[in-house]
C-alpha positions, 0 to 999 in steps of 0.5 A, spaced: 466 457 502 471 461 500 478 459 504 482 466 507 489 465 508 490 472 513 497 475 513 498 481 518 492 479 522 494 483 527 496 490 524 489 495 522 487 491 515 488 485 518 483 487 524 478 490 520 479 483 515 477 479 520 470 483 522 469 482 514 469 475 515 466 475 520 460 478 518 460 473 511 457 467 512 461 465 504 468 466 508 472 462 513 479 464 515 483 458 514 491 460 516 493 466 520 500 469 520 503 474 524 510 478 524 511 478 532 504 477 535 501 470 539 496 468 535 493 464 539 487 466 542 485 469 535 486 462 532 481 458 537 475 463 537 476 463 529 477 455 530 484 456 524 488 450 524 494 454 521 497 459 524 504 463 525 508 469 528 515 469 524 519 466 520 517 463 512 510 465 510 510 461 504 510 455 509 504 457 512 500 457 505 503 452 503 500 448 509 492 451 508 491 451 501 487 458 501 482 461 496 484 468 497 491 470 501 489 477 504 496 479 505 496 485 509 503 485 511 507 491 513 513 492 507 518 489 504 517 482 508 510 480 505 513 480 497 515 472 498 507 470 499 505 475 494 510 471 489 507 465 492 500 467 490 502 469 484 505 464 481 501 459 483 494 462 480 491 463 487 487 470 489 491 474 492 488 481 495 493 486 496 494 490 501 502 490 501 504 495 496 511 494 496 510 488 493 508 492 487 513 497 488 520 493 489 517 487 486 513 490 481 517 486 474 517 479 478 509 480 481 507 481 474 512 475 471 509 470 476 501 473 475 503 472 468 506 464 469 499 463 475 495 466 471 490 468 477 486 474 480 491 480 483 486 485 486 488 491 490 486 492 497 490 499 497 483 505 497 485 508 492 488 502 488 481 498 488 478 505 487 482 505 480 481 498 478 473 498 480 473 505 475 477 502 469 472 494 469 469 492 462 472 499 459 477 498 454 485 500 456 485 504 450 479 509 451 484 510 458 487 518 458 490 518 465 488 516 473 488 520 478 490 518 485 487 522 490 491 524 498 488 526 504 494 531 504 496 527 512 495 531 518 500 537 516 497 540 509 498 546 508 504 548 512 511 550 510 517 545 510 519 551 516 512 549 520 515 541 520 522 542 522 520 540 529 513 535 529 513 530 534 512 522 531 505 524 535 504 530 530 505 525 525 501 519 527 495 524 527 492 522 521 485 528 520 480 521 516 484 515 517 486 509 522 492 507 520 499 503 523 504 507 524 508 505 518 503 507 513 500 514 517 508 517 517 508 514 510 502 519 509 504 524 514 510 526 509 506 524 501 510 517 501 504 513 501 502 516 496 509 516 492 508 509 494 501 508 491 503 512 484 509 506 482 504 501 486 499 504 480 504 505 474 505 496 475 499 494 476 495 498 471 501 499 466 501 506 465 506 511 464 508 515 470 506 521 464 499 519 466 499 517 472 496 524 477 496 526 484 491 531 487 489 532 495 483 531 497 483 532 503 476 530 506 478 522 503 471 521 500 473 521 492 478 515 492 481 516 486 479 517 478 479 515 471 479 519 465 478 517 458 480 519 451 472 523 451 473 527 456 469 524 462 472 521 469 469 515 473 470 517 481 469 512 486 467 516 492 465 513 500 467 514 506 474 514 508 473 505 511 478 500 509 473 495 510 470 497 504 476 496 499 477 488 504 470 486 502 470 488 496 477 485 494 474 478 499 468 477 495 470 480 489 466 480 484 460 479 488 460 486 492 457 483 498 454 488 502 457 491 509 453 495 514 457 501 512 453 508 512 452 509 505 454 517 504 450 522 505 450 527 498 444 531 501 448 533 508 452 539 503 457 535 501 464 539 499 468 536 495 475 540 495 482 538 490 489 541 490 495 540 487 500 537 492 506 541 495 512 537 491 516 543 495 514 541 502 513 534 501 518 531 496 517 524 498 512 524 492 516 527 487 522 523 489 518 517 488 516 519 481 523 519 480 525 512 483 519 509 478 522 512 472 529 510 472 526 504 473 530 496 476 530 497 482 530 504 484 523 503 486 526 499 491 532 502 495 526 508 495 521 503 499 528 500 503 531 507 504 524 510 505 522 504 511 529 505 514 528 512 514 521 511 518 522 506 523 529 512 525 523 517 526 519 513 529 524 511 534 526 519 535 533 518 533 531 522 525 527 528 525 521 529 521 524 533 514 530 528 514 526 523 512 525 526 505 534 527 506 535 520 507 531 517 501 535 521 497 541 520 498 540 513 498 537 512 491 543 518 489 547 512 491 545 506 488 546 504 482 538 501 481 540 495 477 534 490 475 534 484 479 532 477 476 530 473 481 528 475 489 535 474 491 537 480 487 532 483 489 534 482 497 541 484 495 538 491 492 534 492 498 539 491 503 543 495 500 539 500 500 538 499 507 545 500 509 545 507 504 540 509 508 543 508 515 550 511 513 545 518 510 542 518 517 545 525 522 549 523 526 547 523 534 
C-alpha cells in the first residue's frame, strides 16, 4: 500500500487526487492539509489520521510518514514541504511550481542530498518528462511547452484593457483555481512552467520553446538531435498527469476516454503574442538573469493577481506590476530558504508600491 500525504486537498488537483486514490486499491491518504478549509469531514470519510488546515506543513509530514507527498499547494507557501520531501528521499509529485521557479537551486541541491523521485504533476511537465524516459540527455534538441493560449488568444492588448476577473477566469479547455486560470489568462502560467522546465530538465532557456495549441490535446513535445519529436497527446485532464505521478511508473489505469483520432482531429499551433501577453517574455527574462529573479517574478506576479482578482488592479496591469518589481530588485541569489523568504517579501513589497493608486 503506498502512503499519500495530500497538500491542498481542498483546491482542483487536490479534488481530483482524491478521486485518483479512491479509485486505486494500492493508494491510501495518510495525512491531509489544507490552507483555510475544515477538513474534517473530508479526514473521517477517508479515515486519515493526520490532518491540518495552517500553519507548518512540515509538522504534519512529519507526523504521517508518507510514501508519496502530492503537493498540490497554491504558491510560495508549498516550498518548505517540497523541501522537505527533497531532502529526505521521499517521493514528491509536484504540482506546486513555485517550488521550482523560486526555489529551484535549493529544490535541486536537497533532491540531490535525498536522492528520492521528483515527478512533476503540471500537464505540460509530466508530458515532458514521459517523452525524454530511457532516452539520452545528449540526443535532447529542444522541448516544447505548449499553451492553451487561455480565454483571450488573439486579441489585442486594446480588446484587454477592460475584461473583468470573469472573463479571465473563463478558461476555453481547463478546470483550474483561480490563481492558476488568471495565470493562464495572461501566459504567466506558461512563464512559470518555462523557468519550471528549464530547472527540473536542465536545459538553457535557448532551447526551451513555447507555442499555442489551442485545443489542449498535445501536452508538450521533445525534439531530438535526428530530427524527430515525441508528443504526449490526450484530452485536457489532470487526473491523468496525478495518476501518473501517484503510481508512477506503473501507469495505472483510469476511466478516461481514450482520444478519439478518427473523430477528425485537428491540431492547430501558433507562436505566441509576446506583444499582448508579456508575461511570458518577462519570465523568460527572470530566468535568465537567474538568483532570485525568478522569484520576485513568481511574488511580484502572485501579489499582482491576487490585486485583480479583488478588483483593486485592471487586467494589463498585472504584466506593469511584475515588471517594475524585477526592475527594482537586485535578484540576489539566496542561500538557505530564509534568504529566499527576504527576497520574496521584498518582492512582494515592489509590487505593492507599483500598483496604480486608487
Amino acid at each position: 500500500m503506498r502512503r499519500i500525504a495530500l497538500l491542498g486537498a481542498t483546491g482542483s488537483i487536490g479534488k481530483q487526487a482524491i478521486a485518483v486514490v479512491d479509485a486505486a486499491p494500492d493508494l491510501e491518504l495518510c495525512a491531509l492539509a489544507s490552507g483555510s478549509s475544515d477538513l474534517g469531514k473530508l479526514a473521517e470519510s477517508h479515515g486519515v489520521e493526520h490532518v491540518q488546515t495552517g500553519g507548518d506543513l512540515t509538522e504534519l509530514l512529519e507526523r504521517a510518514e508518507p510514501d508519496v507527498v502530492l503537493n498540490a499547494v497554491v504558491g510560495f507557501a508549498g516550498i518548505g514541504a517540497t523541501l522537505w520531501a527533497l531532502e529526505r528521499g521521499i517521493t514528491l509529485a509536484l504540482a506546486n511550481k513555485e517550488s521550482l521557479v523560486a526555489a529551484g537551486d535549493l529544490a535541486l541541491a536537497a533532491r540531490e542530498r535525498g536522492g528520492g523521485l521528483l515527478l512533476p504533476v503540471d500537464s505540460e511537465h509530466s508530458a515532458v518528462f514521459q517523452c525524454l524516459e530511457r532516452s539520452a540527455r545528449e540526443s535532447v534538441e529542444s522541448i516544447v511547452l505548449t499553451a492553451s493560449g487561455g480565454p483571450f488568444r488573439g486579441r489585442s492588448r486594446e480588446e484587454l484593457a477592460d475584461v473583468t476577473v470573469e472573463d479571465a477566469l473563463a478558461h476555453p479547455t481547463w478546470n483550474m483555481g483561480p490563481k492558476i486560470t488568471v495565470d493562464s489568462a495572461t501566459l504567466a502560467n506558461k512563464g512559470l512552467e518555462l523557468i519550471e522546465a528549464h530547472v527540473l530538465f536542465g536545459l538553457h532557456y535557448d532551447r526551451l520553446e513555447v507555442v499555442v495549441q489551442p485545443s489542449s490535446i498535445v501536452h508538450g513535445l521533445v525534439r531530438f538531435r535526428d530530427g524527430a519529436a515525441l508528443a504526449h497527446l490526450g484530452y485536457p485532464d489532470m487526473q491523468v498527469p496525478i495518476s501518473w505521478a501517484l503510481t508512477y511508473p506503473a501507469r495505472a489505469a483510469t476511466d478516461l476516454p481514450q482520444l478519439d483520432l478518427a473523430s477528425g482531429l485537428t491540431l492547430e499551433f501558433a507562436a505566441p503574442d509576446l506583444e499582448t501577453f508579456p508575461l511570458l517574455a518577462l519570465a523568460r527574462r527572470a530566468g535568465e538573469l537567474g538568483g532570485t529573479h525568478p522569484c520576485v517574478y513568481n511574488a511580484a506576479n502572485e501579489t499582482a493577481v491576487a490585486a485583480f482578482l479583488e478588483g483593486r488592479l485592471p487586467f494589463l496591469g498585472i504584466a506593469d506590476v511584475v515588471e517594475a518589481a524585477l526592475d527594482g530588485a537586485d535578484g540576489a541569489p539566496a542561500r538557505d530558504l530564509d534568504e529566499l523568504v527576504e527576497a520574496d517579501a521584498e518582492a512582494r513589497r515592489l509590487a505593492e508600491q507599483g500598483m496604480p493608486v486608487a
